[in-house]
N, C-alpha and C positions, 0 to 999 in steps of 0.2 A: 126132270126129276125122276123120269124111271126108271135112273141107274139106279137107285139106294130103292123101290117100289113098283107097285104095279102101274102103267104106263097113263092107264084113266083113273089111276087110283087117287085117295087122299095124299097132300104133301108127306116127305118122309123124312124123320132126318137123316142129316148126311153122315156118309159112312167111315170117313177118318175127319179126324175131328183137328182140319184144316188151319185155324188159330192156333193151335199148341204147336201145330211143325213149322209153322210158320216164324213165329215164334223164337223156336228152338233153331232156326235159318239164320234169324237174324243175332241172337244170343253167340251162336259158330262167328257169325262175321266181327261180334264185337270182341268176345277171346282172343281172334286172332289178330288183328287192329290193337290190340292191349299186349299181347306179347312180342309184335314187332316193335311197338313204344318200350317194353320194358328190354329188348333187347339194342337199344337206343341211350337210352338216360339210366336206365337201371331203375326207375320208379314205375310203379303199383295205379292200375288203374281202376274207378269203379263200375261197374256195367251195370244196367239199369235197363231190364227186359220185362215186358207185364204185358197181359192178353190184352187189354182194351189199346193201349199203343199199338200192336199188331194190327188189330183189327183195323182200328179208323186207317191207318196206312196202308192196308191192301186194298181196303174199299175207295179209296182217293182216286187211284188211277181209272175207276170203273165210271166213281161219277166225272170226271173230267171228258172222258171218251164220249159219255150218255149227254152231256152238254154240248162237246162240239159235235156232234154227229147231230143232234136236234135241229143248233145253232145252221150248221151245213144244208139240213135239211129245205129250211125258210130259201134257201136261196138255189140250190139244188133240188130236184126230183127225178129218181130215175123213171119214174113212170109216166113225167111230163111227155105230150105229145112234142112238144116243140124238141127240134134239132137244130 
C-alpha cells in the first residue's frame, strides 16, 4: 500500500480508481462483440455494464488462486525439511 501513502503509514486509498477502468475494459469488449453481431445480422444489441459485475469478477480469479495455493499448501511446503 505505499504506492498511494507512506510505507508504515495508515491504509490509503487507491490512486485510480481501478473498477470504473475496468469496467470501461470490459464495456470496449462488449461494443465491439455487438458491432461484429451487427455487422452479421444487421440487429442491435444490449450491453449491460455496472461496477458491482466488475468488481465480483475481478475479485474471482484472486480468490480461486488464494484457495488453490492454500489447498497446495496442506500438501506442499517449501520450507519442509523433507526432500
Amino acid at each position: 500500500m505505499h504506492i498511494t501513502g507512506p510505507k508504515e503509514g495508515p491504509p490509503c486509498k487507491v490512486g485510480v480508481a481501478l473498477t470504473d477502468v475496468c469496467t470501461g475494459l470490459y464495456a470496449h469488449g462488449a461494443i465491439m462483440a455487438a458491432l461484429v453481431q451487427r455487422g452479421k445480422d444487421g440487429k442491435g444489441q444490449k450491453i449491460d455494464c455496472n461496477l458491482l459485475a466488475t468488481q465480483v469478477a475481478t475479485l474471482v480469479p484472486k480468490k480461486i488462486c488464494c484457495g488453490l495455493l492454500r489447498k497446495m499448501s496442506t500438501y506442499f511446503s517449501p520450507f519442509s525439511s523433507s526432500t
